[in-house]
Every structure is written in structure tokens, then in C-alpha cells.
N, C-alpha and C positions, 0 to 999 in steps of 0.2 A: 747322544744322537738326538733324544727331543728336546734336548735345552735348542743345540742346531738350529733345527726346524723353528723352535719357537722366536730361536733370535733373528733369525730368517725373516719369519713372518710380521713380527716385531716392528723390525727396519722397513719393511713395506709400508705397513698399517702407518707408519710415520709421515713416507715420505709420499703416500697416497692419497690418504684420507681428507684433505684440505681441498683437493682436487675433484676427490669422486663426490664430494658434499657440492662443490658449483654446479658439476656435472646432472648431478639429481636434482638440483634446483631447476636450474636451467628445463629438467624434462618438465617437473611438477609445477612449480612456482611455489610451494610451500617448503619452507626451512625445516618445519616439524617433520612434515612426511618425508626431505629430502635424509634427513638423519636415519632416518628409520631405515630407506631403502637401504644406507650405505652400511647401515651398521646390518643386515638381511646378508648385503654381499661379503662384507666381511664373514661373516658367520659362515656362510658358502665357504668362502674360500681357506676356512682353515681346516673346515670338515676335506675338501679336496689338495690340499697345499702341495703333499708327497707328488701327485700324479700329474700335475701341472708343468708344462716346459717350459723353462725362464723365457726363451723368445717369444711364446702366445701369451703368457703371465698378464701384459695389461687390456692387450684384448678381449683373453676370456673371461679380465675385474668388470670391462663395460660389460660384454655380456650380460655377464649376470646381474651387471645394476640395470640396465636395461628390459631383463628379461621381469627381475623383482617391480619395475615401474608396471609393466605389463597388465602382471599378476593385479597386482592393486590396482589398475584403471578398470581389470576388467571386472573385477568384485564391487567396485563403486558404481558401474552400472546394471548391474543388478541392485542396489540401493535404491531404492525413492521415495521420496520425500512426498508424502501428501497429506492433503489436509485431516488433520482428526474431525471423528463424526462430527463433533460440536460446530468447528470451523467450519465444515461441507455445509450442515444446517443454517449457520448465518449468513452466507455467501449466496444461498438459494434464495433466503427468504428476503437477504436486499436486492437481487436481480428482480424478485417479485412483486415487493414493493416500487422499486422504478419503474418496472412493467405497466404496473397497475396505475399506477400515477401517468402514464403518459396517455392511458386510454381515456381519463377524465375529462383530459382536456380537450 
């Protein structure tokens, strides 16, 4: 029975994977994160594989690569990038220097 399943999932993973990697491209623009998403929704879908009905099968694979793109955009915005103190400090001190220079003249 779980050989089954696993040969089941198998033949998906095969004739899927090539497809749901453009598909996550396509959302992200990165080949590295698009891997990751699809190899996220594989992972999903073998934790879920028994309870899944062949006819919803590739609907609910975007789904969830969909829902994993989600996930990750929306933790990337929480991310940000800014200047270490040192950076902050020299970016002040040439706005102030230019500053200062223009009152000279």
C-alpha cells in the first residue's frame, strides 16, 4: 500500500516538477527561491497525498505553491535592509558637509 502511494506520488513529482518550477519563477523571478517554493509544495503534498482527489490534484499543487510564494513575500516584508550605524553616520556627515559648503558660498 505505501510503496502505492509512493509510486503514485513519484510519477507526479516527475511529471510535475519542471512545470510547477516555471510556474514559481514566473511568480518570484528567482530560480533559487522558485526551487525552494516547489520543493515547500511538494513536501505539502506528500504530508497530504492520501486525502487529496485526483480531479482537484493540480489545482490544490498551485495552491499551495501559491499559498508557499505568499508565505515568503509576506516575511520578506517584514525584512529591511538599512544602513548599519557606521553607514547612517557617513551619509549624515556628507549631507552636512554639502550643507555646509553651499552656505559659504
Amino acid at each position: 500500500m505505501k510503496q502505492d502511494v509512493d509510486g503514485e506520488f513519484a510519477e507526479y513529482f516527475a511529471a510535475r516538477a519542471g512545470q510547477l518550477r516555471r510556474v514559481a519563477y514566473a511568480l518570484c523571478g528567482d530560480w533559487h527561491l522558485a526551487e525552494n517554493l516547489v520543493q515547500h509544495t511538494f513536501v505539502q503534498l506528500y504530508r497530504h497525498w492520501r486525502r487529496i482527489r485526483g480531479e482537484t490534484l493540480d489545482a490544490y499543487t498551485r495552491r499551495v505553491l501559491l499559498n508557499a510564494y505568499l508565505s515568503n513575500r509576506r516575511g520578506r516584508i517584514r525584512e529591511r535592509v538599512v544602513a548599519g550605524p557606521r553607514q547612517r553616520g557617513l551619509a549624515t556627515l556628507g549631507v552636512r558637509l554639502r550643507s555646509s559648503r553651499g552656505r559659504g558660498q
